[in-house]
C-alpha positions in Angstrom: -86.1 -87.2 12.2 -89.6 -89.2 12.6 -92.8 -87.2 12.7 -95.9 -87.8 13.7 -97.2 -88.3 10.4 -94.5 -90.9 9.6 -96.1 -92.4 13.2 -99.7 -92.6 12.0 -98.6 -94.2 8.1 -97.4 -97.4 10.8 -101.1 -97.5 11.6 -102.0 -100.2 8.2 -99.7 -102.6 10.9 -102.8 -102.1 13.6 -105.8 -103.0 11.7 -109.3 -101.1 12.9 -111.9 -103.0 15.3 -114.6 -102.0 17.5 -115.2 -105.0 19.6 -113.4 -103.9 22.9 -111.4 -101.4 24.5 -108.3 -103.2 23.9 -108.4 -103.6 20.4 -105.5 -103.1 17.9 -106.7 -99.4 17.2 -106.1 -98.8 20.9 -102.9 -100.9 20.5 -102.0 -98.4 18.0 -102.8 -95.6 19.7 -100.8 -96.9 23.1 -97.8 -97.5 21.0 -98.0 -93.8 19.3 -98.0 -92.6 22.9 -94.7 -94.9 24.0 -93.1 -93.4 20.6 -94.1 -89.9 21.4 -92.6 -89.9 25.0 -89.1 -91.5 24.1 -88.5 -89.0 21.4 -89.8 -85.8 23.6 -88.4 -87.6 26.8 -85.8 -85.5 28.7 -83.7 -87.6 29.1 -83.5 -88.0 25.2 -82.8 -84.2 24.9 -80.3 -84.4 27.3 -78.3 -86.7 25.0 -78.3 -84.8 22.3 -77.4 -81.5 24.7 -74.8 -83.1 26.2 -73.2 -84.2 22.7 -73.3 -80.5 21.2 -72.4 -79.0 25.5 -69.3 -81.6 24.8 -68.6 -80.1 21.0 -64.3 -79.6 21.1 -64.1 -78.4 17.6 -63.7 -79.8 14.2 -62.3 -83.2 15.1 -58.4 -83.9 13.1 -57.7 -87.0 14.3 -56.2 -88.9 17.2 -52.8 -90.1 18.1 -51.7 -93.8 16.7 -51.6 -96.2 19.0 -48.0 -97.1 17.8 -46.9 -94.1 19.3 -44.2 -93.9 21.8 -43.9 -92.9 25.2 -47.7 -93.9 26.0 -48.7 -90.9 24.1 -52.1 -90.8 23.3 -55.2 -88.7 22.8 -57.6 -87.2 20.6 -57.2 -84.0 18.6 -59.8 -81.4 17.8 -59.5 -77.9 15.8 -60.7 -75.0 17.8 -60.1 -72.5 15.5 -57.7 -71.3 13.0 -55.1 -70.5 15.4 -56.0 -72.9 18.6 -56.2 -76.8 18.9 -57.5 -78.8 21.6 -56.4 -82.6 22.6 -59.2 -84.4 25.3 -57.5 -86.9 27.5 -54.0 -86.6 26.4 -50.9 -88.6 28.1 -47.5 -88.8 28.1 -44.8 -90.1 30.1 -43.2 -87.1 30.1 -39.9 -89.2 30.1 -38.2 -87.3 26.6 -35.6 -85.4 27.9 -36.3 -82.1 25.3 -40.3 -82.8 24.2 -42.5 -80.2 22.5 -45.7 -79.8 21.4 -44.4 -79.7 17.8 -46.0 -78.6 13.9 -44.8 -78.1 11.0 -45.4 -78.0 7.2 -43.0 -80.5 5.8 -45.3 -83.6 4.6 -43.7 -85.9 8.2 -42.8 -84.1 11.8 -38.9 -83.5 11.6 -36.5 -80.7 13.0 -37.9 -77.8 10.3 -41.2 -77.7 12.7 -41.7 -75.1 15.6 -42.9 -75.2 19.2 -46.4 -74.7 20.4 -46.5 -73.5 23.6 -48.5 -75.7 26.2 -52.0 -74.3 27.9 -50.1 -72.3 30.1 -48.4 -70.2 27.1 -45.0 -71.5 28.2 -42.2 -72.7 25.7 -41.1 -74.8 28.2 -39.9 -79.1 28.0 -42.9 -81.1 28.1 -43.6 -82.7 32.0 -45.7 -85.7 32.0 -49.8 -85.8 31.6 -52.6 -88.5 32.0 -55.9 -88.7 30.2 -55.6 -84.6 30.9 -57.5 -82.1 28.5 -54.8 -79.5 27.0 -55.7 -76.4 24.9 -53.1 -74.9 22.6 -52.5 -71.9 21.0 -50.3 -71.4 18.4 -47.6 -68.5 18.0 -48.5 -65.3 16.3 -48.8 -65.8 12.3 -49.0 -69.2 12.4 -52.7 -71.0 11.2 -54.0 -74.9 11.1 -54.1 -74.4 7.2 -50.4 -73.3 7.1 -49.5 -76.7 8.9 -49.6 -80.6 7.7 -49.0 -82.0 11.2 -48.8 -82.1 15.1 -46.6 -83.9 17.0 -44.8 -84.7 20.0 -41.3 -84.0 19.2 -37.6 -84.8 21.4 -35.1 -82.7 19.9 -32.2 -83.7 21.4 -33.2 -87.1 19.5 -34.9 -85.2 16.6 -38.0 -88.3 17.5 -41.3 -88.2 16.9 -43.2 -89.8 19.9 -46.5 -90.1 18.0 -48.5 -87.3 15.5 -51.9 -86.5 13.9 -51.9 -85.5 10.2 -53.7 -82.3 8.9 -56.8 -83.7 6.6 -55.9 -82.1 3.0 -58.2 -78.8 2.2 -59.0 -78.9 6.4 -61.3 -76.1 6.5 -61.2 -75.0 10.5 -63.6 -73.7 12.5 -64.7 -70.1 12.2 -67.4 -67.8 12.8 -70.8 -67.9 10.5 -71.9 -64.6 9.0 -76.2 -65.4 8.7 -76.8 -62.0 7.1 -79.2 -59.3 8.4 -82.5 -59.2 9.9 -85.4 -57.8 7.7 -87.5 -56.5 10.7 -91.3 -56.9 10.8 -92.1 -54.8 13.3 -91.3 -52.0 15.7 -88.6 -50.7 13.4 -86.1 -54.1 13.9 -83.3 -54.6 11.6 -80.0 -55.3 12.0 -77.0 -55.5 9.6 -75.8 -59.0 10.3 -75.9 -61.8 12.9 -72.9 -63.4 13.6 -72.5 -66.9 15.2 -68.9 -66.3 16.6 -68.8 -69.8 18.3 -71.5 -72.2 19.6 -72.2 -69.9 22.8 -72.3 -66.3 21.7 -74.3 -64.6 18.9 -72.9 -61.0 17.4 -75.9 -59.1 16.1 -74.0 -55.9 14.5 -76.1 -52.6 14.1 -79.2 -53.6 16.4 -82.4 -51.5 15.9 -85.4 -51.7 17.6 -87.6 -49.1 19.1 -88.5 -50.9 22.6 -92.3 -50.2 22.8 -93.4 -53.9 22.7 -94.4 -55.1 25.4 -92.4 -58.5 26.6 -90.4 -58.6 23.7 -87.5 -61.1 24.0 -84.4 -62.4 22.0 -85.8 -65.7 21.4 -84.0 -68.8 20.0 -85.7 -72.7 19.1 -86.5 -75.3 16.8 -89.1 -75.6 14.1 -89.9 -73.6 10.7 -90.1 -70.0 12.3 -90.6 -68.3 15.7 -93.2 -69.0 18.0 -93.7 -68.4 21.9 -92.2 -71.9 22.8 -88.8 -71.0 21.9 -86.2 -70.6 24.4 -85.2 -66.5 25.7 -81.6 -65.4 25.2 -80.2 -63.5 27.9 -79.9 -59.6 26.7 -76.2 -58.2 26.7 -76.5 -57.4 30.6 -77.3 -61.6 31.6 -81.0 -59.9 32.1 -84.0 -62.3 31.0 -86.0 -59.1 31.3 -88.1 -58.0 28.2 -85.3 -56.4 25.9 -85.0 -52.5 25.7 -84.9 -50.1 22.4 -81.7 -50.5 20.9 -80.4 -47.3 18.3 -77.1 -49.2 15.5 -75.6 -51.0 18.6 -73.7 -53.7 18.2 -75.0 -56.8 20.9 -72.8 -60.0 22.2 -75.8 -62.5 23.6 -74.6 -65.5 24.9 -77.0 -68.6 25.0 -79.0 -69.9 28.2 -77.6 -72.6 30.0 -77.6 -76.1 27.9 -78.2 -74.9 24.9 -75.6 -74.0 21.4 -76.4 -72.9 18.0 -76.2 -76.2 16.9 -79.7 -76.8 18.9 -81.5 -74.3 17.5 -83.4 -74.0 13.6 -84.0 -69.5 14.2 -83.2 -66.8 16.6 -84.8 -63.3 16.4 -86.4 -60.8 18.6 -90.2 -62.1 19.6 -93.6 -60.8 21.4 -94.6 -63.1 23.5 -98.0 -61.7 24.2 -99.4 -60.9 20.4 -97.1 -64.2 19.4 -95.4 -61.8 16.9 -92.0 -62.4 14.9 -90.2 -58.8 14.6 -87.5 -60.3 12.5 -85.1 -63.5 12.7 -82.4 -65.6 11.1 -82.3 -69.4 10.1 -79.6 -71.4 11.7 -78.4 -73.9 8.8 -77.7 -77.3 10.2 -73.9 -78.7 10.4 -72.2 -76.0 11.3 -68.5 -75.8 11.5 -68.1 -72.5 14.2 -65.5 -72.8 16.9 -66.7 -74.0 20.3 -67.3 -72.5 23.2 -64.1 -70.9 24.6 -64.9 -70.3 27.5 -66.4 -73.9 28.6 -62.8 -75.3 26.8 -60.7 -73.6 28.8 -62.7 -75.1 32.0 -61.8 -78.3 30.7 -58.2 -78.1 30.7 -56.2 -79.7 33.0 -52.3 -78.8 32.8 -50.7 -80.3 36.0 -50.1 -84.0 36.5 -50.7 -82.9 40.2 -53.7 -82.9 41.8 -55.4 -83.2 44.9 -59.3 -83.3 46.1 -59.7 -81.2 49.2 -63.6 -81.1 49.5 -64.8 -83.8 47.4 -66.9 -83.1 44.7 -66.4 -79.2 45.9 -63.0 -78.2 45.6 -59.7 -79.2 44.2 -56.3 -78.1 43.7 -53.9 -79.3 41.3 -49.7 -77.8 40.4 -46.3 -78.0 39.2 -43.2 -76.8 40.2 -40.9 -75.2 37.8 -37.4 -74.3 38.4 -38.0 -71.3 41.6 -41.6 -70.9 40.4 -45.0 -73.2 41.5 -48.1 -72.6 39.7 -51.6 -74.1 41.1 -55.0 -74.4 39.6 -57.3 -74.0 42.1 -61.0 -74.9 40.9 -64.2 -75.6 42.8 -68.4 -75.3 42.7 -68.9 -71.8 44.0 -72.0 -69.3 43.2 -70.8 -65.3 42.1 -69.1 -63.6 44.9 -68.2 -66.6 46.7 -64.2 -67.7 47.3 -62.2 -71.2 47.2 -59.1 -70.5 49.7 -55.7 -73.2 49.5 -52.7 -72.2 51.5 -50.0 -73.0 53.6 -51.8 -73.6 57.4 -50.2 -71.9 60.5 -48.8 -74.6 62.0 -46.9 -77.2 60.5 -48.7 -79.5 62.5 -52.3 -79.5 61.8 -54.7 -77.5 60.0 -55.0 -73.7 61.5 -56.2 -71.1 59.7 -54.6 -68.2 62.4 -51.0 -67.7 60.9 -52.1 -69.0 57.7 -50.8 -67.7 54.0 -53.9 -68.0 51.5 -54.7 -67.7 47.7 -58.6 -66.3 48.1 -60.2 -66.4 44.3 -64.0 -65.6 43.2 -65.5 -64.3 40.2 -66.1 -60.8 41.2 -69.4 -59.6 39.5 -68.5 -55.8 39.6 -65.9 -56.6 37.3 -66.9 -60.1 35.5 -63.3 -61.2 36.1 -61.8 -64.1 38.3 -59.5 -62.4 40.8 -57.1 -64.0 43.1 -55.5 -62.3 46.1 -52.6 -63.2 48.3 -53.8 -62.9 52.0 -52.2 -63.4 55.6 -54.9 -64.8 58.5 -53.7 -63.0 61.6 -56.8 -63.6 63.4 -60.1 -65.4 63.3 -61.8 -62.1 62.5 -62.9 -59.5 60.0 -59.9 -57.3 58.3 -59.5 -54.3 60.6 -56.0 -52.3 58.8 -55.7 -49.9 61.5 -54.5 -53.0 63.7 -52.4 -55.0 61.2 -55.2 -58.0 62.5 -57.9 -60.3 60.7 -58.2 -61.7 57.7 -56.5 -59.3 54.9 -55.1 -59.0 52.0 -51.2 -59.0 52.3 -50.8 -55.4 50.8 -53.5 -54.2 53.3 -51.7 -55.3 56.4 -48.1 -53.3 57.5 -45.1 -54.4 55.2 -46.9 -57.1 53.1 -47.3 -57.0 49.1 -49.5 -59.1 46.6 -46.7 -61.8 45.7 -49.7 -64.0 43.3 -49.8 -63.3 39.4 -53.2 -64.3 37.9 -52.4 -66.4 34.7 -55.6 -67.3 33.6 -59.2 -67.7 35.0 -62.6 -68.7 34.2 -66.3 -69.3 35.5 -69.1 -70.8 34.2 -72.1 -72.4 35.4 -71.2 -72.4 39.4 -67.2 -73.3 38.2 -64.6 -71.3 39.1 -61.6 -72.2 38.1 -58.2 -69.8 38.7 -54.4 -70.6 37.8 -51.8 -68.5 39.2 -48.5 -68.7 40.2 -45.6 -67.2 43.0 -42.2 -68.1 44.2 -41.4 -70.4 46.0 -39.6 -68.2 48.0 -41.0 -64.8 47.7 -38.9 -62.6 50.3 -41.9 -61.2 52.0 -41.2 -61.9 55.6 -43.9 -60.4 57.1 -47.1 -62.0 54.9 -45.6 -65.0 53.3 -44.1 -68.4 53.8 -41.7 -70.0 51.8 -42.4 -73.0 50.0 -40.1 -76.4 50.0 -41.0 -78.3 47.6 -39.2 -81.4 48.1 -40.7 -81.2 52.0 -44.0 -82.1 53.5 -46.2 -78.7 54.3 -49.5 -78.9 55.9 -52.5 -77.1 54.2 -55.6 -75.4 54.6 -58.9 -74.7 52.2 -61.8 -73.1 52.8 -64.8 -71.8 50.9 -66.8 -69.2 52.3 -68.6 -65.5 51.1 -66.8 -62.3 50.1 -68.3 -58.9 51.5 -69.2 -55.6 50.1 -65.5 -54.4 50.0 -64.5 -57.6 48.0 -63.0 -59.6 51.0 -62.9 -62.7 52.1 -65.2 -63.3 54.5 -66.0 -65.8 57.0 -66.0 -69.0 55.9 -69.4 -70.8 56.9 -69.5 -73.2 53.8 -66.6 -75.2 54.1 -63.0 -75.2 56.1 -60.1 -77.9 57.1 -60.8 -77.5 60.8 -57.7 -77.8 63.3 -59.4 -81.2 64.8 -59.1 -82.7 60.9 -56.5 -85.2 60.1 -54.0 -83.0 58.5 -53.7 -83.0 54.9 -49.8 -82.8 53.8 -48.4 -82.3 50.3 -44.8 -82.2 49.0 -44.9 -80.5 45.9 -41.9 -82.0 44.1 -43.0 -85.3 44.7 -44.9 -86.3 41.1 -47.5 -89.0 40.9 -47.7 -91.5 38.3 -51.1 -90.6 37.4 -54.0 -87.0 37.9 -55.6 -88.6 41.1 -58.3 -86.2 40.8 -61.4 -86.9 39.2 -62.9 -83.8 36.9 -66.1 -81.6 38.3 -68.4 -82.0 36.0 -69.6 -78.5 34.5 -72.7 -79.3 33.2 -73.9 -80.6 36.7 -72.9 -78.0 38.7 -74.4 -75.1 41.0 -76.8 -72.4 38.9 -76.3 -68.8 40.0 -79.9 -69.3 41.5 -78.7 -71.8 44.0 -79.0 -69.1 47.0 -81.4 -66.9 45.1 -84.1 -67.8 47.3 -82.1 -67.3 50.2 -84.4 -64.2 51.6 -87.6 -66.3 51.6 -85.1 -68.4 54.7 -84.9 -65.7 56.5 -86.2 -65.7 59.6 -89.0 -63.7 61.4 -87.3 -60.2 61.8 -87.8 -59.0 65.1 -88.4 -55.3 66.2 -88.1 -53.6 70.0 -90.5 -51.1 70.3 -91.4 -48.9 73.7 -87.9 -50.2 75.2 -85.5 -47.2 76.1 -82.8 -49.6 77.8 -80.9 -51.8 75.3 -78.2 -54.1 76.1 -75.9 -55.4 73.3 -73.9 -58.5 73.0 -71.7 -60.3 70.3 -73.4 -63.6 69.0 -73.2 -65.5 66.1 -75.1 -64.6 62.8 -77.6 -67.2 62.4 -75.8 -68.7 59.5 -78.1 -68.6 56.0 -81.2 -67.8 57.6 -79.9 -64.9 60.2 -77.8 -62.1 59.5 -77.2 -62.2 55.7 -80.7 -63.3 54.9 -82.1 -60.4 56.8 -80.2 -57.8 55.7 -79.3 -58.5 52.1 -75.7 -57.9 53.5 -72.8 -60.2 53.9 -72.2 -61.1 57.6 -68.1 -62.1 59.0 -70.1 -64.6 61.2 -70.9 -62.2 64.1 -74.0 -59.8 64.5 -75.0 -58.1 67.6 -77.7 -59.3 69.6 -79.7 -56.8 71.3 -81.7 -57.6 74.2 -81.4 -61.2 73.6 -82.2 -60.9 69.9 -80.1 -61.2 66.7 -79.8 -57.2 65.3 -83.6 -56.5 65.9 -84.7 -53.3 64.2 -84.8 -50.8 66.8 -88.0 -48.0 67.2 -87.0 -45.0 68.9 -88.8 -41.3 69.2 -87.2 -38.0 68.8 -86.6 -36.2 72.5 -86.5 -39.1 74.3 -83.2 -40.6 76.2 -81.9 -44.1 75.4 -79.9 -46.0 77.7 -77.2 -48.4 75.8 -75.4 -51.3 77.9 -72.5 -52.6 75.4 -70.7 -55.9 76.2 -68.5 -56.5 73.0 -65.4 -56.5 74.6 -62.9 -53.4 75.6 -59.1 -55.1 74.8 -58.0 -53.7 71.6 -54.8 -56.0 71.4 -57.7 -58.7 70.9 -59.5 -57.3 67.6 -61.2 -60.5 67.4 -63.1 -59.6 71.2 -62.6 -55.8 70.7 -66.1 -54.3 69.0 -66.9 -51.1 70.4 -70.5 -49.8 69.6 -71.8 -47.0 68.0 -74.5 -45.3 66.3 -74.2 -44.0 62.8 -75.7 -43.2 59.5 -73.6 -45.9 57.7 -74.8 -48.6 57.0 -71.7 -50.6 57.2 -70.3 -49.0 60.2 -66.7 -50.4 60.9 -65.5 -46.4 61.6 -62.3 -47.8 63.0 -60.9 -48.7 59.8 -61.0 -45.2 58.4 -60.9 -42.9 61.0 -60.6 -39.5 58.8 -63.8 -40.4 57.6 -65.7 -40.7 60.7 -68.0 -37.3 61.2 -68.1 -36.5 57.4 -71.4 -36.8 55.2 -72.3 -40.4 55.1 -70.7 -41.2 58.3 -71.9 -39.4 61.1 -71.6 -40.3 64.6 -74.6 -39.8 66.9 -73.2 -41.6 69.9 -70.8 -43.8 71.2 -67.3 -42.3 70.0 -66.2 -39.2 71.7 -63.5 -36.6 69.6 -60.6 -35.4 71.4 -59.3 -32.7 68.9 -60.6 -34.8 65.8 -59.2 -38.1 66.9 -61.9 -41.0 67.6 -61.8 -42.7 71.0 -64.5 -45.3 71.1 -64.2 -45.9 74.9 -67.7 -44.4 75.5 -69.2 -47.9 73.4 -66.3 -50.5 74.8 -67.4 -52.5 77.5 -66.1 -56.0 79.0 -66.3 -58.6 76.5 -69.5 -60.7 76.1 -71.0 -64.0 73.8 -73.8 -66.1 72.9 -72.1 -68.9 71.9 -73.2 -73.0 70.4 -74.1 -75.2 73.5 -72.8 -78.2 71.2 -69.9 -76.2 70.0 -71.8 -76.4 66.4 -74.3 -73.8 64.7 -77.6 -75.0 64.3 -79.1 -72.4 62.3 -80.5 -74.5 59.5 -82.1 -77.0 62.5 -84.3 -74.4 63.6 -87.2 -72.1 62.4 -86.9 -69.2 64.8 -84.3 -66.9 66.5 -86.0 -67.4 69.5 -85.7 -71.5 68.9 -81.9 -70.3 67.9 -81.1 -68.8 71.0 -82.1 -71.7 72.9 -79.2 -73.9 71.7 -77.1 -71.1 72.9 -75.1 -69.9 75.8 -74.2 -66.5 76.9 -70.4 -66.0 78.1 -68.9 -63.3 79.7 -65.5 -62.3 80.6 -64.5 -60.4 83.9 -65.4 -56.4 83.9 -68.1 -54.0 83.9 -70.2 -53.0 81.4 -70.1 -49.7 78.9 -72.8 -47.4 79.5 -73.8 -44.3 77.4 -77.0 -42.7 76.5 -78.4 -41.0 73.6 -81.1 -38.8 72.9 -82.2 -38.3 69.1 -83.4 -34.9 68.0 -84.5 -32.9 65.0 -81.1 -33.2 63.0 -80.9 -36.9 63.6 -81.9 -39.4 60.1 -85.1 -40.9 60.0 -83.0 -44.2 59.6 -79.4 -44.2 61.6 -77.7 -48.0 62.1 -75.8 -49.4 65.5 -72.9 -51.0 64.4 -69.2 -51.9 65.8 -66.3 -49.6 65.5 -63.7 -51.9 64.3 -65.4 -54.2 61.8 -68.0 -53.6 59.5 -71.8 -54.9 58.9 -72.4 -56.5 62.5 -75.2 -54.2 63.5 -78.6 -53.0 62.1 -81.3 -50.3 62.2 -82.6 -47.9 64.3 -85.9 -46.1 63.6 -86.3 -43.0 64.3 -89.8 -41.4 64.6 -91.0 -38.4 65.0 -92.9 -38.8 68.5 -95.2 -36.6 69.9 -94.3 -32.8 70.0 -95.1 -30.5 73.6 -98.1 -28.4 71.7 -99.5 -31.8 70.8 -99.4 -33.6 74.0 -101.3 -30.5 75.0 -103.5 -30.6 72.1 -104.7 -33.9 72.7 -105.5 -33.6 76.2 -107.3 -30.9 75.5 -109.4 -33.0 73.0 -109.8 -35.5 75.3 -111.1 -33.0 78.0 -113.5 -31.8 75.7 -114.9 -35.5 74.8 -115.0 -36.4 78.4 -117.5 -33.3 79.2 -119.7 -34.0 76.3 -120.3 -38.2 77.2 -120.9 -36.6 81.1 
């Protein structure tokens, strides 16, 4: 590594002069600064990051090019137990190939299977420059083998093999020993680099009175304040909190891996104090990142690109079974949707049977659901409509099995599987593979309740040329081109998002309000306002997207609802009403409604316990896009909003019902829609002027009056 001492011994080359300012001191001095920004340059670091972000493993060797049935592809040790080949092909044309190893000194018939990325012991189909990670069966080890291989064995062949290195020492976590605290009563037993990620610091103390106190990690002979902060055990960049013997997984920040870093410890950032650290010895041989190898993996020769540079879906059919990878550029909480499309004709998402998957941060798993699209609207059960889950709607069941799932760094990835045929006639369709189906794909938010909702970042719309896929049909090569991990969305993408909000308007001194259904003002409307997940709908009050609403106690309120009144239409049906939740949507668990947490103030009558909402369903009215597209993100305003809108209204009168809040109603209540959930917002209720004190102050005001006469 050149310092800047071995930069100034270069100076004898410059000899000294004082004549003029562009003498060879100064030429010196210019090149020293040239020298100084290449080595300290980004885009220097960002080499050598992306070499250790792209570490495989320890590498074994690579396939010979003499090898038969075009297999090629390099070969890397993960582990003891796993192995991991980048860009591997094969024709897929041996009638009984394996992954194959064995102990003998050549691959022949004494070797054993290794199943394929999907853990299946199945014949080998055929790849292309695809990335495949192996594990191999229980008891077996790289140091127990000599060899891996492709292997037919109905022709006992070896289509090409990599040799074990004699004395191969694999991969393996790196014990660093304990931390001698300095301060604030740090120690810990050990520190454990389990793999080039995540750091294991067994029987953590520290008393948490510093400060900002951070785990720290960087370069150089010890700690100091321009090191890098590790994320606690919670993902938290917050100063760190006392920890009593607890054991600690920290995963390292975004583009960074032990093999970047000389220390890690615990640091003050304020006093510039050490508490206590480790040295991180150079050439390490720890497994790599797990988790960022298994988002490289690519086990289906199918694959198509729905959303470029967004979303893709790749599969293979076996026997009466199809599994799909469905992977995409998505933030936490957000889903990629691929299914078969409601008509075989075109794209349409209504009659449409989805796979909906997202990381779901309550549970720091990937999930994928099987879901039915009855109608372009929010899941409401209690009509067996919207956009739900097939074991939520009448009849259906879950009919997708998760097989594995990841996400990292803004990639989701999810690989699951069903049958073709999965005999549930009233949520699925049946898939035949040797025929051409019509799909759909979407990407969009999920709500509070973990459902999919509204898509408003990407869809196949019905006007799209259709996209059509036989899934039998096999092409000769992966015609999808990898998303690149290290370039992808940050969880911060759509932190800022609040700071896009618009102005949030407020009605005050009204006591008539008349409510309409409009859309949600995309990311600067609904969802930016509230903090709260909108379906793509929000009422609009008065001519204003879901204004906070000022009311006084005593007073009567006249409400004028116009969100439609046909219940067989739960897409147009969204009786109002006023309640303490916050999420409203009453409809869809009606033995709720009138218990603690979700009282009803007004708008739904009780006839012997059972809801009617008839008092708050009124003919059905919309503000809806003069151009037919949402131009949210064109304007800075609701008011500027509303302009490139129209207001449409179906045949019918009107729902009219008053309300008058008194001493027992919240200081906070929320007008929301009976059948769906989180269209509405706040009402305000204030306390208003009492009887003895409207007397009181005219008496007050008598009094002034007489004294300025």
């Amino acid at each position: 590594m050149i310092v800047f001492g071995d930069l100034l011994s270069l100076r004898k080359f410059f000899p000294s002069s004082s004549s003029s300012s562009s003498s060879p001191h100064c030429s010196f001095m210019f090149f020293i600064s040239i020298i100084y920004t290449l080595i300290t340059s980004s885009s220097i670091l960002c080499l050598v990051n992306s070499i250790n972000l792209n570490y495989y493993g320890k590498y074994l060797g690579s396939f010979s090019p003499t090898s038969v049935h075009s297999v090629k592809g390099k070969v890397y040790a993960v582990n003891e137990t796993a192995i991991f080949i980048q860009d591997f092909s094969y024709d897929g044309a041996g009638p009984d190939a394996y992954f194959w190893a064995g102990s003998s000194s050549t691959p022949d018939v004494n070797g054993f299977i290794i199943p394929d990325s999907l853990g299946r012991y199945d014949v080998l189909k055929g790849y292309s420059n695809q990335n495949v990670l192996l594990n191999l069966p229980k008891g077996r080890t790289i140091k127990t083998i000599k060899w891996i291989s492709i292997w037919c064995r109905s022709f006992t062949a070896d289509f090409g093999h990599v040799k074990i290195p004699p004395n191969f020492e694999p991969p393996k976590p790196l014990n660093l020993g304990p931390i001698r605290g300095l301060a604030h009563g740090v120690s810990a037993s050990g520190v454990i680099i389990m793999d080039a990620k995540t750091v294991f610091i067994k029987n953590l103390y520290y008393d948490g009175a510093a400060p900002d106190a951070f785990f720290m990690a960087g370069t150089g002979d010890r700690p100091q304040s321009r090191g890098q902060k590790v994320p606690d055990e919670n993902g938290s960049l917050e100063k760190i909190h006392g920890y009593a013997g607890a054991d600690v997984y920290l995963r390292l920040p975004r583009g960074l891996t032990v093999m970047d870093i000389d220390w890690f410890g615990l640091y003050c950032i304020t006093y510039r104090e050490d508490f206590g650290h480790v040295k991180i010895p150079k050439n390490l041989n720890v497994p790599p990142d797990y988790v960022f190898l298994e988002s490289k993996v690519e086990p289906f020769m199918s694959c198509l690109t729905i959303f470029p540079g967004l979303m893709q879906i790749s599969w293979e059919v076996r026997d009466q079974e199809i599994f799909f990878q469905l992977e995409g550029k998505v933030e936490p909480n957000q889903y990629l949707a691929f299914g078969l499309s409601g008509s075989s004709e075109r794209p349409e998402m209504i009659g449409a049977d989805v796979a909906v998957t997202f990381y779901d941060t309550l549970t720091s798993t990937v999930q994928v659901v099987d879901y039915t699209l009855r109608h372009k609207s929010q899941c409401a059960p209690q009509t067996n409509s919207g956009a739900c889950p097939d074991d939520v709607t009448f009849g259906g069941r879950q009919d997708l099995i998760m097989v594995s799932g990841n996400y990292l760094n803004g990639y989701l990835k999810a690989i699951y599987k069903r049958n073709v045929v999965t005999g549930d006639m009233n949520a699925d369709q049946d898939i035949l593979p040797d025929e051409y189906a019509t799909i759909v794909a979407a990407v969009g938010p999920v709500n509070s309740r973990r459902q999919a909702a509204y898509h408003n970042i990407k869809y196949t719309r019905s006007t799209d040329l259709p996209i059509r896929v036989a899934f039998n049909k096999i092409p000769l090569n992966r015609n999808c081109s990898s998303l690149n991990i290290d370039t992808l969305l940050s969880s911060s993408t759509h932190s800022s998002i609040k700071s896009r909000a618009w102005k949030h308007e407020k009605i005050r001194n009204a006591n008539v309000f008349r409510l309409q259904i409009g859309p949600a003002g995309g990311d600067r409307g609904y969802t930016a306002i509230t903090g709260i997940q909108s379906w793509g709908i929000a009422w609009w009050v008065n001519g204003k997207l879901i204004p906070e609403i000022h009311v006084q106690r005593g007073k009567n309120y006249t409400f004028i609802v116009e969100g439609g009144n046909d219940p067989s239409n739960q897409a147009q049906y969204h009786p109002l009403y006023i309640t303490e939740s916050r999420e409203g949507g009453g409809g869809q668990e009606p033995a709720i409604l009138n218990s603690p947490g979700h009282r009803v103030f007004a708008g739904i009558i009780f006839n012997r316990g059972v809801p009617d909402p008839a008092p708050g369903a009124g003919r059905y009215c919309e503000w809806k896009h003069r151009s037919g597209i949402d131009r949210a993100d064109d304007v800075d305003s609701v008011d500027e909003y509303k302009e490139t809108l129209r207001l449409e209204c179906k045949p019918g009168s009107p729902a009219v019902f008053t309300w008058s809040p008194d001493h027992t109603t919240p200081d906070v209540v929320y007008y929301q829609c009976y059948t769906h959930r989180n269209l509405g917002w706040k009402i305000i209720v204030n306390h208003g002027i009492s009887r003895t004190g409207s007397i009181f102050t005219l008496i007050v005001m008598f009094m002034v009056y007489t004294i300025l006469r």
